[in-house]
C-alpha positions as CSV (number, residue, x, y, z in Angstrom):
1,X,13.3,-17.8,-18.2
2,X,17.0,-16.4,-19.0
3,X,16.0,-15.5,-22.2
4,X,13.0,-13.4,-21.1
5,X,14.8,-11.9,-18.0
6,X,17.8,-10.8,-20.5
7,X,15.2,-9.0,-22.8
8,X,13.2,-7.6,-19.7
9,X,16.1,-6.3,-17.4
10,X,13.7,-3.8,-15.7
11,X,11.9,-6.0,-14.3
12,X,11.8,-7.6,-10.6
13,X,9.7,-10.7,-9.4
14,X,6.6,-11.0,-7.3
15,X,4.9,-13.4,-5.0
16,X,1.4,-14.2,-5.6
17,X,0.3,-14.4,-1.9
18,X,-2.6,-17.2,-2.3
19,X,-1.2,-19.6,-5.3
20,X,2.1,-19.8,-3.3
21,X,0.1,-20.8,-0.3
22,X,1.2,-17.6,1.7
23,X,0.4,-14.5,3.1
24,X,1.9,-11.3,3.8
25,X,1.6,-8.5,6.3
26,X,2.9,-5.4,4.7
27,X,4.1,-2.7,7.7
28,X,4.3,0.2,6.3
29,X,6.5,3.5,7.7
30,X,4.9,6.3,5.7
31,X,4.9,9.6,7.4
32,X,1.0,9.5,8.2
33,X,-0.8,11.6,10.7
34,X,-2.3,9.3,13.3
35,X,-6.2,8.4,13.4
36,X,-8.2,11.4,14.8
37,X,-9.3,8.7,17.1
38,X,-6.6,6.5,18.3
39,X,-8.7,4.6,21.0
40,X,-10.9,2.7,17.9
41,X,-8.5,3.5,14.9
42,X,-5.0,2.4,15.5
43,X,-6.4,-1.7,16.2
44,X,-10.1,-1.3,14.5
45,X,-12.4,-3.6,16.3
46,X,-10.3,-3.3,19.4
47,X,-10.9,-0.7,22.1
48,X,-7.6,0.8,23.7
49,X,-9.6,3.1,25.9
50,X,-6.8,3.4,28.6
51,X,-4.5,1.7,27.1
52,X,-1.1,3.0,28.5
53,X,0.7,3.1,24.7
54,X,-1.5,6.1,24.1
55,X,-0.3,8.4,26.7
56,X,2.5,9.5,24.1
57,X,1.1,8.5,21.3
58,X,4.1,10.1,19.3
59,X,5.5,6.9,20.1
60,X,3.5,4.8,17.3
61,X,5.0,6.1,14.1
62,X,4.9,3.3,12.0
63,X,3.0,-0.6,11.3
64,X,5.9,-2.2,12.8
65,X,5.0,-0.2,16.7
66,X,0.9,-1.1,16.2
67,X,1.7,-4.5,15.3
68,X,3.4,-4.5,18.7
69,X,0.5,-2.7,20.4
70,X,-1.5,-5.6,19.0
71,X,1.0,-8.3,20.2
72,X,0.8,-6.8,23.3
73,X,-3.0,-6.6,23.5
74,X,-3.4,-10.3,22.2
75,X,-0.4,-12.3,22.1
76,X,2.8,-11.3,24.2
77,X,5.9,-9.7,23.9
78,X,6.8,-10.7,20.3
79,X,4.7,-10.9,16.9
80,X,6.0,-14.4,16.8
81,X,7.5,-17.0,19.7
82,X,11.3,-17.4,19.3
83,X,11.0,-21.1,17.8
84,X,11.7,-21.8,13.9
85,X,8.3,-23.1,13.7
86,X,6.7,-19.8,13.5
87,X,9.7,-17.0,12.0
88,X,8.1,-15.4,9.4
89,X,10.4,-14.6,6.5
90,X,11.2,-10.7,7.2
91,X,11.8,-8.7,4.7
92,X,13.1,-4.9,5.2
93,X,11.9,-2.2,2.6
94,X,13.4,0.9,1.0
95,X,10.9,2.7,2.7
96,X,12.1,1.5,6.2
97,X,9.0,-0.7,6.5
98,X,8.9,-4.6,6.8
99,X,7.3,-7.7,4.6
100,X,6.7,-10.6,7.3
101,X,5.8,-13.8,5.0
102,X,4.2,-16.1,6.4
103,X,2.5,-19.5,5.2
104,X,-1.3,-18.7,5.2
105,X,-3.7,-19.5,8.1
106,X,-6.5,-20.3,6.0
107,X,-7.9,-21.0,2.8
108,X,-9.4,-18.0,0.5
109,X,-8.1,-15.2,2.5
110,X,-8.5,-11.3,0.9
111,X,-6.7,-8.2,0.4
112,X,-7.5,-6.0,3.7
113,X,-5.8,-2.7,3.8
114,X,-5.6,-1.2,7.3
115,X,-8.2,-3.9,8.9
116,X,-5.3,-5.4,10.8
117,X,-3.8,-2.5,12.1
118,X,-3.0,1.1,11.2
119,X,0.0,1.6,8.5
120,X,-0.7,-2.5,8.0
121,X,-1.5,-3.8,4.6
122,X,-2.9,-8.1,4.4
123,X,-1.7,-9.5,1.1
124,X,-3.7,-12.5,0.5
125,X,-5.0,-14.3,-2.3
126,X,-3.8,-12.6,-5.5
127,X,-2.4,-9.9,-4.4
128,X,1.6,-10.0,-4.5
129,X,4.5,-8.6,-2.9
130,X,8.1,-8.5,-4.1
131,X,10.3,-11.4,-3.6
132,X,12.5,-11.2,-0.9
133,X,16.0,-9.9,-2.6
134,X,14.2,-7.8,-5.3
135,X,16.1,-4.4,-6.3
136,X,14.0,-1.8,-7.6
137,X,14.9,1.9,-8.5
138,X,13.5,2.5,-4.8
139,X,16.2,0.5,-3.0
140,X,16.5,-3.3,-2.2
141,X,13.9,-5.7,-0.3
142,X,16.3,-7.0,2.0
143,X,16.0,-10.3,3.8
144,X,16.7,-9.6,7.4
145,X,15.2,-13.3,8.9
146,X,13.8,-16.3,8.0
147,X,14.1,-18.7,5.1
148,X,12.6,-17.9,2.2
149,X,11.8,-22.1,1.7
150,X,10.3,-22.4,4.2
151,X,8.6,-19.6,6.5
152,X,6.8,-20.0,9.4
153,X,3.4,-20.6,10.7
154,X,1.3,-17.4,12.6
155,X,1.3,-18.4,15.8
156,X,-2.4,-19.0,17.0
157,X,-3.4,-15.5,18.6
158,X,-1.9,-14.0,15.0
159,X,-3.9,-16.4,12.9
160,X,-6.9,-15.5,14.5
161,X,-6.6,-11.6,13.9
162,X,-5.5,-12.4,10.4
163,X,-8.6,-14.4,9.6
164,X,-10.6,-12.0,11.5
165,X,-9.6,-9.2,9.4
166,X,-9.3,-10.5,6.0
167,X,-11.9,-12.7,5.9
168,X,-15.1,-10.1,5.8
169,X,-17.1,-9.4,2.8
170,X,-15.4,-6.9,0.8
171,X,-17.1,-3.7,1.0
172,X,-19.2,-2.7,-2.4
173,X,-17.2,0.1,-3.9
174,X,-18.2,2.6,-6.3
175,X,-17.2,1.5,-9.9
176,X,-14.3,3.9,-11.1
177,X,-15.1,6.8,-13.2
178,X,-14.2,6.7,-16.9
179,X,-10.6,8.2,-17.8
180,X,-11.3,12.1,-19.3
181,X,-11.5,12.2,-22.8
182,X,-9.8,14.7,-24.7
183,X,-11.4,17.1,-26.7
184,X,-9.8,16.2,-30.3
185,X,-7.2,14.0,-31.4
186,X,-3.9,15.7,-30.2
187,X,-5.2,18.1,-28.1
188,X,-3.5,19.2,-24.1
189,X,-6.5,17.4,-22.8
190,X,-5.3,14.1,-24.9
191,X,-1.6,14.7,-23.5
192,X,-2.9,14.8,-19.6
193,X,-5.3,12.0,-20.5
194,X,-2.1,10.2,-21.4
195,X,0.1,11.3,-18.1
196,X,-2.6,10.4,-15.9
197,X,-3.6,6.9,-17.6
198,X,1.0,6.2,-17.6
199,X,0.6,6.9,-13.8
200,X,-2.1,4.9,-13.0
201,X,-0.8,2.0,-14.9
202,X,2.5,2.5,-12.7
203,X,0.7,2.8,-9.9
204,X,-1.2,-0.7,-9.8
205,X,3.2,-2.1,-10.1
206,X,3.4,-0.6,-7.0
207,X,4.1,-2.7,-3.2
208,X,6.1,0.2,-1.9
209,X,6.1,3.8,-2.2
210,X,2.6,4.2,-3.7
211,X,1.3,7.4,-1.7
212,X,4.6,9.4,-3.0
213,X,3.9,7.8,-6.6
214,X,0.3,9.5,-6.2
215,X,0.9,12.4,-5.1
216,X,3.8,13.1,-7.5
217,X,1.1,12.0,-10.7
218,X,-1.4,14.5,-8.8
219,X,1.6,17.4,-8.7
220,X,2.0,16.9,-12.5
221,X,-1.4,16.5,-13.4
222,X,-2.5,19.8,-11.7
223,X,0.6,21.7,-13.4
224,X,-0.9,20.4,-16.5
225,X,-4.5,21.2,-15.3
226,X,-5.2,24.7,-16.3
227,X,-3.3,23.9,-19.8
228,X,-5.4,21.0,-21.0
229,X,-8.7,22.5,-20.1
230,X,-10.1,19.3,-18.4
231,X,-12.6,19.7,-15.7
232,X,-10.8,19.7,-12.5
233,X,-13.3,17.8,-11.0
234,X,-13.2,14.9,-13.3
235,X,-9.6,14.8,-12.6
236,X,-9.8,14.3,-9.4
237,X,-11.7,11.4,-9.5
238,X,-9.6,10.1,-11.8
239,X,-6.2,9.9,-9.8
240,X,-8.2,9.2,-6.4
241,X,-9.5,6.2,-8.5
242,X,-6.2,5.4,-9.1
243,X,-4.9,6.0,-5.6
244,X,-7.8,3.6,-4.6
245,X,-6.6,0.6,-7.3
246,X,-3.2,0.6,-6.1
247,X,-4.4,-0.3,-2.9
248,X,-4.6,3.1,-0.9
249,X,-7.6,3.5,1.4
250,X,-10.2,6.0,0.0
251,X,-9.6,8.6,2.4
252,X,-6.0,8.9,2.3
253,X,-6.2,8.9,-1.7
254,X,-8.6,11.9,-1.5
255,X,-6.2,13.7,0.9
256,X,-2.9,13.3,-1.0
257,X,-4.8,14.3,-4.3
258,X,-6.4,17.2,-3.1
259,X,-3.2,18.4,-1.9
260,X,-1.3,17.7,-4.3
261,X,-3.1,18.7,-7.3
262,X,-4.0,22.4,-5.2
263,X,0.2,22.4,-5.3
264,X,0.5,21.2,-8.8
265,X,-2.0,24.2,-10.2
266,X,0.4,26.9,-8.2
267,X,3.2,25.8,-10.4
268,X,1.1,25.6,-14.0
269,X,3.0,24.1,-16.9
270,X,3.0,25.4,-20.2
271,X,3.6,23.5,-23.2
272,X,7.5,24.9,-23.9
273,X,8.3,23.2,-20.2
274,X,6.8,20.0,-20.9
């Protein structure tokens, strides 16, 4: 393991939710607008029809302030009772977001991405997170409580939520559209083929920081757009397919693409600038 880490030094390690008999509840602090309607989309399947968080909804920023609003709506004042029994290991991210590890409620638990909560992410079965002390070119994943030997159990009201959320059928998706194919060998088509398929690949490493990682491949890909002569269209599908396979829900994907790439083909890129 020595050998292989001095020969990889770019590396960082990853938890496999399910083998290790864990899960994880990824909180995320990206700078999303709020669901159009809060009352059903901040806590889907709950209704927070008068809810008294809502009248400044400015308030909820982040996955760490609708966990709360959950707590508060099923459990009490704290995601977790202040005994050992049930501290999650919490983990702080470079994005100012938070990895709470816990040991897993049930057996065969899925991925659900925003099921929970808004800006929250269920790792579970073989999905992975980063290991607790990892240092990535993004910053360090900080242990700020809990011990990594031995985290805590969810408290019951948690557990329930969990399993209620990430044990549904998965939802049939759409199979991914094939990557564009370049006109001829060594063509500008072949070169954004090759950009797009690098980001995609980097994409699927990512825990943290995915939506900036998309957007920046969309930037790039629609300076490069007019230049290769792929169909924009195609495209799009492509890196919204990618956005999806990292783990971003299908309508933020779309969003940061289109936006991105309408950017990206204001600032075109010619082959002396690449």
């Amino acid at each position: 393991m020595t050998a292989w880490w001095q020969h990889q030094p770019e590396v960082v390690p990853g938890v496999a939710a399910g083998p290790s008999g864990l899960i994880l509840i990824d909180l995320d602090a990206h700078d999303d607008p709020l669901p159009t309607d809060p009352t059903t989309g901040l806590l889907p399947g709950i209704d927070l029809t008068g809810d008294p968080a809502l009248a400044d909804p400015a308030g909820i920023r982040t996955g760490l302030h609708t966990l709360a609003l959950l707590t508060r709506r099923r459990g009490g004042p704290c995601p977790w009772p202040a005994v050992p029994e049930h501290q999650p290991v919490v983990v702080t991210t470079p994005s100012g977001g938070r990895h709470l590890w816990y040991r897993a409620p049930a057996a065969n638990l899925r991925q659900a991405l925003g099921a929970l909560g808004w800006q929250i992410d269920i790792k579970a079965g073989w999905n992975y997170g980063l290991a607790p002390g990892a240092i990535t070119t993004a910053g360090t994943y900080s242990l700020r409580a809990g011990d990594p030997a031995f985290p805590g159990r969810m408290p019951p009201w948690l557990a329930r939520e969990v399993i209620r959320a990430a044990s549904a059928p998965p939802a049939r998706s759409q199979p991914h559209p094939a990557p564009p194919r370049a006109r001829s060998a060594g063509a500008p088509a072949n070169y954004l083929t090759t950009v797009i398929t690098r980001g995609t690949a980097h994409l699927a490493t990512l825990s943290d920081g995915r939506q900036r990682a998309l957007s920046a491949l969309a930037y790039q890909a629609g300076g490069l757009l007019a230049w290769s002569g792929l169909p924009e269209y195609q495209v799009t599908s492509w890196l919204i397919a990618a956005g999806e396979a990292s783990g971003l829900p299908t309508r933020l994907a779309t969003r940061l693409v289109h936006r991105a790439l309408a950017n990206g083909t204001q600032n075109p890129l010619s082959p002396s600038r690449i």
